[in-house]
C-alpha positions in Angstrom: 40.9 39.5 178.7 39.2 36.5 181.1 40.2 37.4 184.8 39.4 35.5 188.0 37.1 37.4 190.3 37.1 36.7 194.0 33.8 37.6 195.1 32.6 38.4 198.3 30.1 36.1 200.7 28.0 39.4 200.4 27.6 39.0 197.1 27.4 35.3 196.6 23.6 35.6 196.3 24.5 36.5 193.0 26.9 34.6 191.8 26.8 31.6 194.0 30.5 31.2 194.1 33.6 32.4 195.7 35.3 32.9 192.2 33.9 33.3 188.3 35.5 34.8 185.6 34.8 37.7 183.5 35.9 39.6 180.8 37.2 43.2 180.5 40.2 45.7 179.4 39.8 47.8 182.7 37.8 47.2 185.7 34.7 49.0 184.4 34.2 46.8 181.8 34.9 43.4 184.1 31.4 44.8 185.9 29.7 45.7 182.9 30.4 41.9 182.1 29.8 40.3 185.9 26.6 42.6 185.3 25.6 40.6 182.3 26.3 37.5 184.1 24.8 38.1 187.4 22.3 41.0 187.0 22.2 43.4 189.7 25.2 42.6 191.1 27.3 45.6 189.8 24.9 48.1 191.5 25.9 46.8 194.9 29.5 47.3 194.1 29.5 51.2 191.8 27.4 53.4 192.6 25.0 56.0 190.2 28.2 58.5 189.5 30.2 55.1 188.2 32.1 55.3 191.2 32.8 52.5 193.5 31.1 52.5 196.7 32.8 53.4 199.9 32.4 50.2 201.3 34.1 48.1 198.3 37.8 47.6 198.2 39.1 46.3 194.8 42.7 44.5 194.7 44.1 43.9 191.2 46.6 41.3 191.9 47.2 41.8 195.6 47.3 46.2 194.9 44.4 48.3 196.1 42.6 50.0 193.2 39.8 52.6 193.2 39.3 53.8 189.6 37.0 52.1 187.2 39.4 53.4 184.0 42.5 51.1 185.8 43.6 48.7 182.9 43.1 44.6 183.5 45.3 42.1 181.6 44.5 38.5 180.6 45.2 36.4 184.0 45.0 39.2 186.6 43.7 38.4 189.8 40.8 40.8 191.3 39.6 40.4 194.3 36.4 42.0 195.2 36.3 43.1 199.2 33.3 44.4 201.4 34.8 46.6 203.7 33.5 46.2 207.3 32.0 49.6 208.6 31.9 49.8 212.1 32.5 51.6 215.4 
């Protein structure tokens, strides 16, 4: 499964692009493969427990996800957010 990956200005130190593509039957494995790719960048995005970190929103496809397990198909859109903190 090849996806699109909208990746945020964050984290374009990385990847230095908006967009790449990676591979991966659920969200976990599209990091473990953007990890590959771009090391280091996964760690900014889940956290020591595997879970995502408060500040990241993940959208599969326009619909907020939160769990790593959540199945991808081939041509789904995910769109990686840094959610501003503030107050």
């Amino acid at each position: 499964n090849t996806m699109r990956v909208l990746i945020p200005g964050a984290l374009r130190d990385y990847t230095h692009a908006s967009h790449v593509e990676a591979d991966g039957d659920t969200l976990g494995a599209m990091f473990a493969d953007l990890e590959r790719r771009y090391p280091g960048l996964r760690f900014r995005v889940v956290d020591e427990q595997d879970r995502l970190r408060p500040n990241m929103l993940i959208f599969v496809n326009g619909l907020g996800v939160r769990q790593l397990a959540h199945a991808l198909q081939p041509d789904d859109f995910v769109a990686v957010v840094l959610a501003l903190s503030g107050g």
